[in-house]
TIKE-445472 format. One record per residue (C-alpha): residue number from 0; residue in three letters; chain; x, y, z negated. Coordinates in nm, 4 decimals, decimal comma. Last residue first. Layout:
@n: NUM; res: ALA; chain: A; x: X; y: Y; z: Z .
...
This chain:
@n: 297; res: UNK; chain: A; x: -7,4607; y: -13,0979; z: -5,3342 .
@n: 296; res: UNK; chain: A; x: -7,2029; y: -13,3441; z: -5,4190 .
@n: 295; res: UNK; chain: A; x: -7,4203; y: -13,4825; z: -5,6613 .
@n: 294; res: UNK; chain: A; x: -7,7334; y: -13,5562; z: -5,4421 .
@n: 293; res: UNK; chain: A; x: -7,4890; y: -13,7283; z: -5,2241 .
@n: 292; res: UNK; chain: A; x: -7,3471; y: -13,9670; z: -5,5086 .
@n: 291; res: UNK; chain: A; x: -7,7391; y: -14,0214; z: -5,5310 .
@n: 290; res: UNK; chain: A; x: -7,7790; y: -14,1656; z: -5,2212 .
@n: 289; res: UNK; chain: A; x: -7,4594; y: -14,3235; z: -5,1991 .
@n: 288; res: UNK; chain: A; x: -7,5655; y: -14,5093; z: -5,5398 .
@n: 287; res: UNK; chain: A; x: -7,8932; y: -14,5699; z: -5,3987 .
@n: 286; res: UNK; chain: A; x: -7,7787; y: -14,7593; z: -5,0748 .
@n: 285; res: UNK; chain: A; x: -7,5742; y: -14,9925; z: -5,3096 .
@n: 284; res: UNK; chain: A; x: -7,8506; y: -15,1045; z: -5,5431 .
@n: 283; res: UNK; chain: A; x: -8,0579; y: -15,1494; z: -5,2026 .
@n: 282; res: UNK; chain: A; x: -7,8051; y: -15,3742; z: -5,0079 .
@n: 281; res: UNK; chain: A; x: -7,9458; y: -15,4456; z: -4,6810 .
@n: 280; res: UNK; chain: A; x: -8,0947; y: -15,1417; z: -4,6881 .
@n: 279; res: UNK; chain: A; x: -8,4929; y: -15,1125; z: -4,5837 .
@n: 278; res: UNK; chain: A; x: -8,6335; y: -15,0165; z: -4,8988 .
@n: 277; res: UNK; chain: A; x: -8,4040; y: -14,7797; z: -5,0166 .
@n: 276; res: UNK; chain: A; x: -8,3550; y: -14,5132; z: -4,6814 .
@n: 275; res: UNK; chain: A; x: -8,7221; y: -14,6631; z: -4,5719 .
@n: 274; res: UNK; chain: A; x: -8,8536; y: -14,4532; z: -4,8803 .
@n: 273; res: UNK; chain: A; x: -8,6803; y: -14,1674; z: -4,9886 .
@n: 272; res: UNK; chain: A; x: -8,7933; y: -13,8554; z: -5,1830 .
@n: 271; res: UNK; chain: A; x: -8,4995; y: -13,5914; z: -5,2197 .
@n: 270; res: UNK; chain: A; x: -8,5412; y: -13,3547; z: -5,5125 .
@n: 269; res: UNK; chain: A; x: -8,4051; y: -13,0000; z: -5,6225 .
@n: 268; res: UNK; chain: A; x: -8,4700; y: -12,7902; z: -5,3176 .
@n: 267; res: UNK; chain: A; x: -8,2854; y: -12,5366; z: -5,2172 .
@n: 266; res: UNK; chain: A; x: -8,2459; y: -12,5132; z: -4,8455 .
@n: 265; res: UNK; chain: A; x: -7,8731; y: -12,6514; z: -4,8602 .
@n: 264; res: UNK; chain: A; x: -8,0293; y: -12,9375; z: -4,9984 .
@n: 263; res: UNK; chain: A; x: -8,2105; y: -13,0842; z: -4,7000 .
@n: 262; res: UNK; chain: A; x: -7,8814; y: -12,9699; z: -4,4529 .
@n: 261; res: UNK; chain: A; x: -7,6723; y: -13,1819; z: -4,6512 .
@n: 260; res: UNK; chain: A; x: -7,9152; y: -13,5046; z: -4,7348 .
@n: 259; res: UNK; chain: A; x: -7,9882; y: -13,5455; z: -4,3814 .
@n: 258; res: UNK; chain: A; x: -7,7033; y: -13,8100; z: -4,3173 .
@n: 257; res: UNK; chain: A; x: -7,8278; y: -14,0365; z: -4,5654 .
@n: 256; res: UNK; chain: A; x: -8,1610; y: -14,0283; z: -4,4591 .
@n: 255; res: UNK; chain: A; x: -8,4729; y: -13,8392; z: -4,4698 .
@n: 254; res: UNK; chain: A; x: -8,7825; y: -13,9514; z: -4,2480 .
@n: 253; res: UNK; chain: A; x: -9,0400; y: -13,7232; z: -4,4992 .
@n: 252; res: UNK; chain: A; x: -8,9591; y: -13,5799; z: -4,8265 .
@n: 251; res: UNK; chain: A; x: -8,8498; y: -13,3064; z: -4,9736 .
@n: 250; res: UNK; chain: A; x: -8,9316; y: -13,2715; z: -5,3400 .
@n: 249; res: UNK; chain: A; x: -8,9303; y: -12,9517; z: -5,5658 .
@n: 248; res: UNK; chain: A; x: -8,9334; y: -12,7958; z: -5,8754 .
@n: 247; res: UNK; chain: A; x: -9,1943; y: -12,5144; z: -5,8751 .
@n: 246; res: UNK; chain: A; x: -9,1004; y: -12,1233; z: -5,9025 .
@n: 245; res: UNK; chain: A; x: -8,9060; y: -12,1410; z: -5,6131 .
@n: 244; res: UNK; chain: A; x: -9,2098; y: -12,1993; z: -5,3976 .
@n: 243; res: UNK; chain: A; x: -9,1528; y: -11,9132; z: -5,1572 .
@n: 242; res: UNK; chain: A; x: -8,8172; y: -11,9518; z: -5,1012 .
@n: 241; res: UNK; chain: A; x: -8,8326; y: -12,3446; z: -5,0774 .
@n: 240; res: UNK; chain: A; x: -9,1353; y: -12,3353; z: -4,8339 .
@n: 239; res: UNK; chain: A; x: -8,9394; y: -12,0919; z: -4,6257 .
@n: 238; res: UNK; chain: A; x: -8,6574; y: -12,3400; z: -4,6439 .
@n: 237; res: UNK; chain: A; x: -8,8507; y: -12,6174; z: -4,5261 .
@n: 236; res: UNK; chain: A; x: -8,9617; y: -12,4066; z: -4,1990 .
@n: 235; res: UNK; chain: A; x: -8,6048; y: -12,4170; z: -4,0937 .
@n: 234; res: UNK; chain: A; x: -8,5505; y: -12,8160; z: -4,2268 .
@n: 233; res: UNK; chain: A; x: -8,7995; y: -12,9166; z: -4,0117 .
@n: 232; res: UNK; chain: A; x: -9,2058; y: -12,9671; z: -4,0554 .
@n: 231; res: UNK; chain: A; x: -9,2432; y: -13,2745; z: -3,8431 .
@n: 230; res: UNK; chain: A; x: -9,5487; y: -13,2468; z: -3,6675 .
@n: 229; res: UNK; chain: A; x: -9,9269; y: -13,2145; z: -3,9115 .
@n: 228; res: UNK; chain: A; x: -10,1322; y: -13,5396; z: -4,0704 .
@n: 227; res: UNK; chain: A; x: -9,9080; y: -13,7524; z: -4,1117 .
@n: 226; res: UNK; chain: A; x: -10,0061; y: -14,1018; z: -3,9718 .
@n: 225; res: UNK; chain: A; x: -9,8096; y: -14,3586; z: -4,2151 .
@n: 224; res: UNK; chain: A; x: -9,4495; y: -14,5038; z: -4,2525 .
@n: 223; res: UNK; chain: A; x: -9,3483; y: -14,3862; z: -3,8896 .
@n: 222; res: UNK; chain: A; x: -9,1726; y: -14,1117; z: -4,0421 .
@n: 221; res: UNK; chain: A; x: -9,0697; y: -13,7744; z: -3,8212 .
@n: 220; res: UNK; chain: A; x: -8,8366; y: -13,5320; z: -4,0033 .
@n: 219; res: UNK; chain: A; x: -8,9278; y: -13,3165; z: -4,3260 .
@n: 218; res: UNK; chain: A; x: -9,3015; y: -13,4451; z: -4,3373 .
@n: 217; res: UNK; chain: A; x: -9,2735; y: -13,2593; z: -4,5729 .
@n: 216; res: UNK; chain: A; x: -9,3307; y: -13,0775; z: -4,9138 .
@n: 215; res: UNK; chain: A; x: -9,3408; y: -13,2354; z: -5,2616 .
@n: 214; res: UNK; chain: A; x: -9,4499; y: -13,0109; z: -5,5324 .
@n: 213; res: UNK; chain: A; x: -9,3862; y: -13,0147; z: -5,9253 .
@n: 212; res: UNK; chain: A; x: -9,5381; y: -13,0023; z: -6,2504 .
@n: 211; res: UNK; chain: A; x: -9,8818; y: -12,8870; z: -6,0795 .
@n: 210; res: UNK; chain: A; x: -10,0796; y: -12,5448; z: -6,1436 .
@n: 209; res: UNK; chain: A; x: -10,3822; y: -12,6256; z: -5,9766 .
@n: 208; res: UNK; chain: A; x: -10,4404; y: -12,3608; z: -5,7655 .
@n: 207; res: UNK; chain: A; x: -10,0677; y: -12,4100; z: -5,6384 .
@n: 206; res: UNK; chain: A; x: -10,1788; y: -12,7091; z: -5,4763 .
@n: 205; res: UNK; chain: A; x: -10,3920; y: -12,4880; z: -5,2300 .
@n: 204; res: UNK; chain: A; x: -10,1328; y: -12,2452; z: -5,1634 .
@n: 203; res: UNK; chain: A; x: -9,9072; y: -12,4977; z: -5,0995 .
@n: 202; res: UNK; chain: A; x: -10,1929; y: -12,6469; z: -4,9055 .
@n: 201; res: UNK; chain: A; x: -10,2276; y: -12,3289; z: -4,6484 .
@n: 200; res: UNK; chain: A; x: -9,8495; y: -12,3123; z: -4,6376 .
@n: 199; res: UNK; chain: A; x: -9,7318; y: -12,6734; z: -4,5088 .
@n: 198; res: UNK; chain: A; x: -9,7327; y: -12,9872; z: -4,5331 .
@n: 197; res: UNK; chain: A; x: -9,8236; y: -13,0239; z: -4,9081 .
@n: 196; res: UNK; chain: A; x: -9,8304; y: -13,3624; z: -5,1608 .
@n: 195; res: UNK; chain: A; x: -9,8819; y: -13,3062; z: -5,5291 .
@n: 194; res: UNK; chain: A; x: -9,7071; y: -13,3614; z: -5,8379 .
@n: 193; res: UNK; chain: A; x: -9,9054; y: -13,4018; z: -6,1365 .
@n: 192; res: UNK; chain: A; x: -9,7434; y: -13,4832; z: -6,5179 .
@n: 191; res: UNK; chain: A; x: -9,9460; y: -13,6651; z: -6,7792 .
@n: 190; res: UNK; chain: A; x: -9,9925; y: -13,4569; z: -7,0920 .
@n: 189; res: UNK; chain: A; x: -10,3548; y: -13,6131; z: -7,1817 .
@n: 188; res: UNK; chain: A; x: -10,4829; y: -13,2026; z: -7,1476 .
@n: 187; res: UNK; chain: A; x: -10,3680; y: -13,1492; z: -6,7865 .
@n: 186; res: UNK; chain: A; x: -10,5108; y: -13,5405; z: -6,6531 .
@n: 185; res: UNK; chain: A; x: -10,8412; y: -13,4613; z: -6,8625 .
@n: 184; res: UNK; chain: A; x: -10,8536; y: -13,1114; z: -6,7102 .
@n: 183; res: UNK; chain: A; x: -10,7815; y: -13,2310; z: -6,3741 .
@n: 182; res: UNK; chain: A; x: -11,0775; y: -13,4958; z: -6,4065 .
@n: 181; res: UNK; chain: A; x: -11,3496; y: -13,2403; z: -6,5286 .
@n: 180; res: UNK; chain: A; x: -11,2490; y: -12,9891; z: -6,2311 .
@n: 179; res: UNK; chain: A; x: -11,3597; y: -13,3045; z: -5,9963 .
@n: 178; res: UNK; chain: A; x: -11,1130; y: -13,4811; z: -5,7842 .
@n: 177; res: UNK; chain: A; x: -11,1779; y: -13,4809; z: -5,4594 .
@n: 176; res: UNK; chain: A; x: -10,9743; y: -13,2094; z: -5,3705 .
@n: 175; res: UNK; chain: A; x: -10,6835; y: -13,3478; z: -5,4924 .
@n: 174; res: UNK; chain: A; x: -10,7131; y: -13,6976; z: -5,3543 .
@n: 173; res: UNK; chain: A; x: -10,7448; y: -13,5161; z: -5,0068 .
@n: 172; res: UNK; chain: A; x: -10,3997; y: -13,2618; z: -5,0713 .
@n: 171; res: UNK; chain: A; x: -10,2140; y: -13,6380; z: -5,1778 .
@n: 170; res: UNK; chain: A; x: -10,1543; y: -13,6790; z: -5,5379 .
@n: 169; res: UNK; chain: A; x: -9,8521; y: -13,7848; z: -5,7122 .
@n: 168; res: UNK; chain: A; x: -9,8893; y: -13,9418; z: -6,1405 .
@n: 167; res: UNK; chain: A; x: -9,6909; y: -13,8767; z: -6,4171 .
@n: 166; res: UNK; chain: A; x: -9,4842; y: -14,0106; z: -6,6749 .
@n: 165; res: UNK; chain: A; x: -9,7147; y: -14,3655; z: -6,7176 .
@n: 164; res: UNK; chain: A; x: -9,8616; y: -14,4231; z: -7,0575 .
@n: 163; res: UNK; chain: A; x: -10,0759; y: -14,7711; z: -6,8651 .
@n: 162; res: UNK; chain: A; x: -10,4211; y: -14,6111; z: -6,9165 .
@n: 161; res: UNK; chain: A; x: -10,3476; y: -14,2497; z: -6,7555 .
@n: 160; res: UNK; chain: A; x: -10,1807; y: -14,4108; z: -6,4854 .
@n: 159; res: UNK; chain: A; x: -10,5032; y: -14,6678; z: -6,4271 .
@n: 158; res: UNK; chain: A; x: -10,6838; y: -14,3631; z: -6,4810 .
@n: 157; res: UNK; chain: A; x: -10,4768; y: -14,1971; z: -6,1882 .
@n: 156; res: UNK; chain: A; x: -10,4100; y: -14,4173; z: -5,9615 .
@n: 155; res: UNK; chain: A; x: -10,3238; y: -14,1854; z: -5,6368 .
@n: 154; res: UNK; chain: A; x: -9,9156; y: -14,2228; z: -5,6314 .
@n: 153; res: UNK; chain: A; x: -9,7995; y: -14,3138; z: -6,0295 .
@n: 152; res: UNK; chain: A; x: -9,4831; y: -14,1263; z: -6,1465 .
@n: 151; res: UNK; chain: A; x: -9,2139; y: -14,2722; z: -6,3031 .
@n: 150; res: UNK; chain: A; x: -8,9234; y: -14,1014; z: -6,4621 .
@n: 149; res: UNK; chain: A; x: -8,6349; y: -14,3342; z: -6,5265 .
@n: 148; res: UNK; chain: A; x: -8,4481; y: -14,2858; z: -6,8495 .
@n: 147; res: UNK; chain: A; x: -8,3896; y: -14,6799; z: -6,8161 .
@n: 146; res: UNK; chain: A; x: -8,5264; y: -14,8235; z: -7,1683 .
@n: 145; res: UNK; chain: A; x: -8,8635; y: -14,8596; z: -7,0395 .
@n: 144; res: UNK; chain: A; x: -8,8895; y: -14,8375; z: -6,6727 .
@n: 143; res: UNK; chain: A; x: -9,0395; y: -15,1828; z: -6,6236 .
@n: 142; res: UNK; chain: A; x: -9,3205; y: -15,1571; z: -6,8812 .
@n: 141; res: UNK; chain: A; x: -9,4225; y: -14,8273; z: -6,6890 .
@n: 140; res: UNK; chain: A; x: -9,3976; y: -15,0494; z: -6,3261 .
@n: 139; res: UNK; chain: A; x: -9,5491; y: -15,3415; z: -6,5023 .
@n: 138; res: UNK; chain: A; x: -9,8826; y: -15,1115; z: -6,6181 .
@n: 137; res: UNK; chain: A; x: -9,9355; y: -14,9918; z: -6,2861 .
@n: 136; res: UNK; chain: A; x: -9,8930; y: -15,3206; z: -6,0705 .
@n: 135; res: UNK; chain: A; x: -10,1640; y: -15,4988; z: -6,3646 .
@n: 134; res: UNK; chain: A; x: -10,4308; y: -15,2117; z: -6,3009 .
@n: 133; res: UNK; chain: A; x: -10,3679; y: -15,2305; z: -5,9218 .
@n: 132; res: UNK; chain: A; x: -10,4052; y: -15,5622; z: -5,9143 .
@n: 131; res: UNK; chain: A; x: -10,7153; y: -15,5684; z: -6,1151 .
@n: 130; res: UNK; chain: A; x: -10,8601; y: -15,2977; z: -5,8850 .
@n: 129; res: UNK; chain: A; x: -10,8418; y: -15,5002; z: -5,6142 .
@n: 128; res: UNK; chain: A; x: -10,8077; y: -15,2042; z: -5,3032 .
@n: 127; res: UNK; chain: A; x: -10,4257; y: -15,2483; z: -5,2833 .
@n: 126; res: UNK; chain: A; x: -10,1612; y: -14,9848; z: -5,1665 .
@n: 125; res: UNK; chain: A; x: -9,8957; y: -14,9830; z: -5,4223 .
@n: 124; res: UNK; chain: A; x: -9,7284; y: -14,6329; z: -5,4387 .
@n: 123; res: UNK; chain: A; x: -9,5224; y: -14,6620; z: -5,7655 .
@n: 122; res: UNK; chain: A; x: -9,2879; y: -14,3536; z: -5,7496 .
@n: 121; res: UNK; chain: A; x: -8,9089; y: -14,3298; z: -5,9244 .
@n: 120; res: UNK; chain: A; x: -8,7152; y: -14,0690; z: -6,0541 .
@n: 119; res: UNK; chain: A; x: -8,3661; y: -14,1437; z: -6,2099 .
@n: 118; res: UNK; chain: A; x: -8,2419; y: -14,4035; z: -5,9867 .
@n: 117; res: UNK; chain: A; x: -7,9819; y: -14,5926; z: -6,2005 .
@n: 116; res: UNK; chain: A; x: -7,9987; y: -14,8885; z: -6,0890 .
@n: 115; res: UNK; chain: A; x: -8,1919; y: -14,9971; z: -6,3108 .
@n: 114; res: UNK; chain: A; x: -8,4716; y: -14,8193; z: -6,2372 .
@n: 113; res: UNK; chain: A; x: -8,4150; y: -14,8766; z: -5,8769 .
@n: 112; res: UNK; chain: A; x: -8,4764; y: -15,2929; z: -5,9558 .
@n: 111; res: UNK; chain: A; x: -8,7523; y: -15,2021; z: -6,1855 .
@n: 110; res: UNK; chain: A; x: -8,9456; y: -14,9952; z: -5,9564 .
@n: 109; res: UNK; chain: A; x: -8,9102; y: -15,2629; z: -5,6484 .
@n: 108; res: UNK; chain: A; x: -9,0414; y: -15,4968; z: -5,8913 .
@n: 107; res: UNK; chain: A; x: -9,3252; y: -15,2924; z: -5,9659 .
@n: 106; res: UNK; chain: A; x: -9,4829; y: -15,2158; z: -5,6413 .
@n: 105; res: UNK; chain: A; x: -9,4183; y: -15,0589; z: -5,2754 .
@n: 104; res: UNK; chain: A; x: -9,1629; y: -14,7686; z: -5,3959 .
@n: 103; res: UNK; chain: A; x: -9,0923; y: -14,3987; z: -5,3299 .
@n: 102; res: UNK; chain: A; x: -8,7467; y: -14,3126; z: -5,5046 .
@n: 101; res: UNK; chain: A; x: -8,6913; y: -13,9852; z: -5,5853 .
@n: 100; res: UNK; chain: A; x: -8,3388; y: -13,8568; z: -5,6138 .
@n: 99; res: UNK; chain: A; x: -8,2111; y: -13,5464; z: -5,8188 .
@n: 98; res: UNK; chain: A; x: -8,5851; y: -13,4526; z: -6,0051 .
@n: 97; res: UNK; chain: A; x: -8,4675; y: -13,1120; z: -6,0578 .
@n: 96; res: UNK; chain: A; x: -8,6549; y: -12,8128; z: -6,2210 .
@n: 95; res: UNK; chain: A; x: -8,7224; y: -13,1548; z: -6,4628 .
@n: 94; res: UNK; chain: A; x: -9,0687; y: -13,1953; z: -6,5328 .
@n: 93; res: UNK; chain: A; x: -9,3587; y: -12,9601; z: -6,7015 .
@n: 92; res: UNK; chain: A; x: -9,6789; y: -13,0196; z: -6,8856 .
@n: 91; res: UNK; chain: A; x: -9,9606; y: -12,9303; z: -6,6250 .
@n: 90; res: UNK; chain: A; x: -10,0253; y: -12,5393; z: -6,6500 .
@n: 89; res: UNK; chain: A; x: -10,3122; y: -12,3905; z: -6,7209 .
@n: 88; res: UNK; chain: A; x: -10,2216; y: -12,0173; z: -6,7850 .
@n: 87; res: UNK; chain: A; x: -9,9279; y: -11,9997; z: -6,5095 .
@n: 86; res: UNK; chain: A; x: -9,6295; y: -11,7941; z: -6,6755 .
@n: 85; res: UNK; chain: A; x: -9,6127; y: -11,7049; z: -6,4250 .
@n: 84; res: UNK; chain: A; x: -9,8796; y: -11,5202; z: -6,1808 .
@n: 83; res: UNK; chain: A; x: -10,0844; y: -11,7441; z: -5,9549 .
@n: 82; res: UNK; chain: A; x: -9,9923; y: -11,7482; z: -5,5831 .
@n: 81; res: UNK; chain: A; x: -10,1778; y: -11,5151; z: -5,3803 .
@n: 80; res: UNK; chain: A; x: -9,9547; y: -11,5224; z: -5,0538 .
@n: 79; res: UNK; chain: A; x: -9,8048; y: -11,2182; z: -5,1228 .
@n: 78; res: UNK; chain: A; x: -9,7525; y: -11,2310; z: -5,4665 .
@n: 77; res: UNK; chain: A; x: -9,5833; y: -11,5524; z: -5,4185 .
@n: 76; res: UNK; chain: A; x: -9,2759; y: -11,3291; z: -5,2062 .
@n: 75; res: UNK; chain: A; x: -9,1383; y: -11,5279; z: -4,8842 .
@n: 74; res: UNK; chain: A; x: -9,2415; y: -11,3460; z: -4,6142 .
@n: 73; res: UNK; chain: A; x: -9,0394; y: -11,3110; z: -4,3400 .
@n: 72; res: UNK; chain: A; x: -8,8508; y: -10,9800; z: -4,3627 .
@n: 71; res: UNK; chain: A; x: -8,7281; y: -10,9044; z: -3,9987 .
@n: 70; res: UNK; chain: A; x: -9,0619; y: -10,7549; z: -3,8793 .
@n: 69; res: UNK; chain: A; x: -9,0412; y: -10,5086; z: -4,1496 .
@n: 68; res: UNK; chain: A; x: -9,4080; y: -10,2824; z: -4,1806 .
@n: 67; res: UNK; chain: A; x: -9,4338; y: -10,0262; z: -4,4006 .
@n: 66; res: UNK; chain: A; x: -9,5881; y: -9,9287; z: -4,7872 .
@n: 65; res: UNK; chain: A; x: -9,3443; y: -10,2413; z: -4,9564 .
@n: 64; res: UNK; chain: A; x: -9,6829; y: -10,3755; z: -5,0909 .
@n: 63; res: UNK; chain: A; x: -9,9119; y: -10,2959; z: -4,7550 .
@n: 62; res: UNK; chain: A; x: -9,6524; y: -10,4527; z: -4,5988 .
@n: 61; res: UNK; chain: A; x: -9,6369; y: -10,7648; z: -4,8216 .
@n: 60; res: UNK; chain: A; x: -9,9891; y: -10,7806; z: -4,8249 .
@n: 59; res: UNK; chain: A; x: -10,0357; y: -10,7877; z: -4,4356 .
@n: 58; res: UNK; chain: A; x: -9,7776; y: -11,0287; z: -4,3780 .
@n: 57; res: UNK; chain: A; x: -9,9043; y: -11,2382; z: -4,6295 .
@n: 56; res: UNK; chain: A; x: -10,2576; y: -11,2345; z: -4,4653 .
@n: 55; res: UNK; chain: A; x: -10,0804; y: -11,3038; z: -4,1151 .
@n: 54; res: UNK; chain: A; x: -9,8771; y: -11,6331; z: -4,3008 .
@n: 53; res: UNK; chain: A; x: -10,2267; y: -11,7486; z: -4,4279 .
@n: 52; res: UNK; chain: A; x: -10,3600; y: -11,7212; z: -4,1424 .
@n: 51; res: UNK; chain: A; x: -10,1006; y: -11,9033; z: -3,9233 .
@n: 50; res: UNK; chain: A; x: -10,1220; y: -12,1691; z: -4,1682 .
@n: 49; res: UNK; chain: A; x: -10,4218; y: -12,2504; z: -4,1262 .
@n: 48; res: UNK; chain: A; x: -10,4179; y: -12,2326; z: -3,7502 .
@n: 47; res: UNK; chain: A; x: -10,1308; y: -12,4196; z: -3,7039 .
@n: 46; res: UNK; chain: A; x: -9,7566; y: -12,2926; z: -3,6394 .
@n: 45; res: UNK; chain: A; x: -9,6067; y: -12,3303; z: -3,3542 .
@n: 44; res: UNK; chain: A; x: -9,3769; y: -12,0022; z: -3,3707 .
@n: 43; res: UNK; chain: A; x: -9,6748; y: -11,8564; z: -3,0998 .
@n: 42; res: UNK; chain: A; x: -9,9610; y: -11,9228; z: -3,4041 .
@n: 41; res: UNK; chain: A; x: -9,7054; y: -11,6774; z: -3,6254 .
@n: 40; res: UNK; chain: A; x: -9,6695; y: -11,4435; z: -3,3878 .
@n: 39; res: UNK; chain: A; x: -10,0871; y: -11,4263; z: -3,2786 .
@n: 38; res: UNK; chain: A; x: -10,1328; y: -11,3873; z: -3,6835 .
@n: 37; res: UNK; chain: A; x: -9,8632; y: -11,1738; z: -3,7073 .
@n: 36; res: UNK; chain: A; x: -9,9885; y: -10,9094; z: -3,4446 .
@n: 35; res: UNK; chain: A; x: -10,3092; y: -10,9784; z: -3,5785 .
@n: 34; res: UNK; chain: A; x: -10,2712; y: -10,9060; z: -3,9549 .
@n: 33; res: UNK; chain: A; x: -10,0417; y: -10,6269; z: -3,9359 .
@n: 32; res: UNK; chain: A; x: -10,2471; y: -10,4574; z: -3,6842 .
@n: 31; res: UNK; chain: A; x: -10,5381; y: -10,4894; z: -3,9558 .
@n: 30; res: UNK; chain: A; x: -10,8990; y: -10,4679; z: -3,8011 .
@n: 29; res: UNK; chain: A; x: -10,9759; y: -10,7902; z: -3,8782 .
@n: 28; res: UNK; chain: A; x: -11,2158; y: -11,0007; z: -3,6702 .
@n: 27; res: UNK; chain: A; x: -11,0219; y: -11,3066; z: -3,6149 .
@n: 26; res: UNK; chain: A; x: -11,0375; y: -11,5774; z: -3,3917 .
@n: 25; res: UNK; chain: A; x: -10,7742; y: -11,8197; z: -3,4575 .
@n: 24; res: UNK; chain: A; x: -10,4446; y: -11,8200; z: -3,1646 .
@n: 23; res: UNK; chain: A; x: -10,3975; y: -12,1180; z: -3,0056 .
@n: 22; res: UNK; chain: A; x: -10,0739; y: -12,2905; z: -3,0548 .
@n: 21; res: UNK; chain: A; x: -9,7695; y: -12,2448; z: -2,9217 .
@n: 20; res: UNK; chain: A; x: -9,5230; y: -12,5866; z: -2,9250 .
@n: 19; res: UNK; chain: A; x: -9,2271; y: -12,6031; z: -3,1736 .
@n: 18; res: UNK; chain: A; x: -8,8907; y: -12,6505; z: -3,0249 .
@n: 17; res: UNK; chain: A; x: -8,6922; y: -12,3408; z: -3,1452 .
@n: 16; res: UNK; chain: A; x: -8,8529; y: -12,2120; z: -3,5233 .
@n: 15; res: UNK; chain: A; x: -8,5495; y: -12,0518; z: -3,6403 .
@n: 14; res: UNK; chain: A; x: -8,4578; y: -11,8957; z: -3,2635 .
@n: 13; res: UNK; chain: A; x: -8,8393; y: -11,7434; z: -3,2939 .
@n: 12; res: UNK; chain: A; x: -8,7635; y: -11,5343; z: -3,5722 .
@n: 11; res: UNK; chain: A; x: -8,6575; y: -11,1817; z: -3,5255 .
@n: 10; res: UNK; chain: A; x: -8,7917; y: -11,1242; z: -3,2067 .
@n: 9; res: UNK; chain: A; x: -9,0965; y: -11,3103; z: -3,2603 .
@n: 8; res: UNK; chain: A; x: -9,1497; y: -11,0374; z: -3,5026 .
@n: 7; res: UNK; chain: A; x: -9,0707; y: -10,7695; z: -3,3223 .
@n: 6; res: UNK; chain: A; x: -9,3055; y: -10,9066; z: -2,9886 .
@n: 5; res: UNK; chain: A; x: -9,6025; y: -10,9146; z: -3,2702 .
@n: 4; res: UNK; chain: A; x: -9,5696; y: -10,6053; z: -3,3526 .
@n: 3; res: UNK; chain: A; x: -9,5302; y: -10,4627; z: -3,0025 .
@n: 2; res: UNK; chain: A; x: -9,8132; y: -10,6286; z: -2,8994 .
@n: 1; res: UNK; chain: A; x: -10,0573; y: -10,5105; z: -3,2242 .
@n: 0; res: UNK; chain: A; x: -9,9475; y: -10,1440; z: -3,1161 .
């Protein structure tokens, strides 16, 4: 029974998810067919173990919710995967459904210069462990957007965000969990908006816990810009995180150029977050108006 599950599934979706490697399938003790014969699918689409569980659970509660079993349904519905009901209860103040362009940036001059440009979400991530610097780099990047309609949000600093007036502020899945349920409610209740980093289901579901303005999913394609913590996620499994985080605006980000922008947007997601594709052009300004031109033809 569980094989021929499992061989329906695969069935229906393995040409989607072409090129990943198997992975070893969890131990489980369930006694839900549903369960294992996705869970053993889902590990042999290359998906980790994680994930793979949390894809088998939603398997299991989206049959159990349509009362049978439909291998060619992938699951896509929040109920399913136990995302919080909407309207959320604690919800960080909202952004726009979409942020067009997002511009990931190494300090405040950088910020200003896309500012005004015309980029109209921007990201101070300045990596420094002198706290003065930092301070100083936050509160120049919120001076420098004044007056542009830019959105800025601050990556990891926090207080120093919460100090400066910034927009908002990203978080990466590790800063979230360390923060303690005293800090999220000061960051919720000062207004500032949270968007937070996922690669893949497991930490969507995670991030959704917190009720963020917005979520950024990726690696997209590979980036040699730091380790990542899980393969290239591809625009096929991108699109399942679309579907099933429709609710949230969202950011793709993660080796995107130019010539990705298409195939990125056709899976519904409002935001593009580039790095290397601003930083690295020989003419910045210029790179960001055919960025953005390509946001607007989509």
């Amino acid at each position: 029974m569980n094989d021929d599950l499992q061989h329906a599934i695969l069935r229906h979706h393995a040409p989607r998810f072409a090129g990943f490697p198997a992975q070893p399938v969890p131990e489980s003790a369930s006694g839900d067919p549903v369960y294992r014969a996705a869970l053993a699918a889902c590990s042999q689409l290359g998906f980790i173990a994680h994930d793979a569980d949390c894809l088998a659970r939603a398997w299991s509660a989206q049959a159990q919710r349509l009362g049978h079993f439909d291998a060619a349904l992938w699951p896509d519905a929040p109920q399913d995967f136990g995302l919080q009901p909407r309207p959320h209860a604690l919800p960080f103040a909202s952004c726009p459904q979409r942020l067009s362009l997002y511009a990931v940036l190494p300090d405040a001059a950088w910020v200003s210069r896309m500012a005004r440009a015309g980029v109209p979400t921007v990201q101070l991530r300045f990596k420094s462990t002198d706290a003065d610097a930092i301070a100083r780099e936050v509160r120049a990047a919120v001076q420098a957007v004044q007056g542009t309609g830019a959105l800025l949000f601050i990556n990891d600093h926090w207080r120093e965000a919460i100090a400066a007036g910034a927009y908002g502020v990203h978080l990466g899945q590790e800063d979230l969990d360390a923060l303690h349920p005293d800090d999220l409610r000061t960051l919720r209740d000062v207004g500032l908006r949270l968007g937070v980093s996922t690669h893949g289901y497991a930490e969507m579901v995670r991030a959704d816990a917190a009720c963020p303005s917005y979520v950024a999913m990726g690696a997209v394609f590979p980036t040699t810009l730091k380790k990542m913590a899980t393969v290239p996620q591809g625009v096929a499994r991108l699109q399942g995180y679309a579907r099933l985080m429709r609710g949230y605006p969202q950011v793709a980000i993660g080796g995107i150029g130019l010539a990705q922008f298409p195939e990125v947007l056709a899976t519904g997601v409002g935001s593009i977050a580039v790095v290397r594709a601003i930083v690295n052009a020989e003419q910045p300004e210029a790179a960001a108006a055919q960025l953005m031109a390509a946001m607007d033809r989509a």
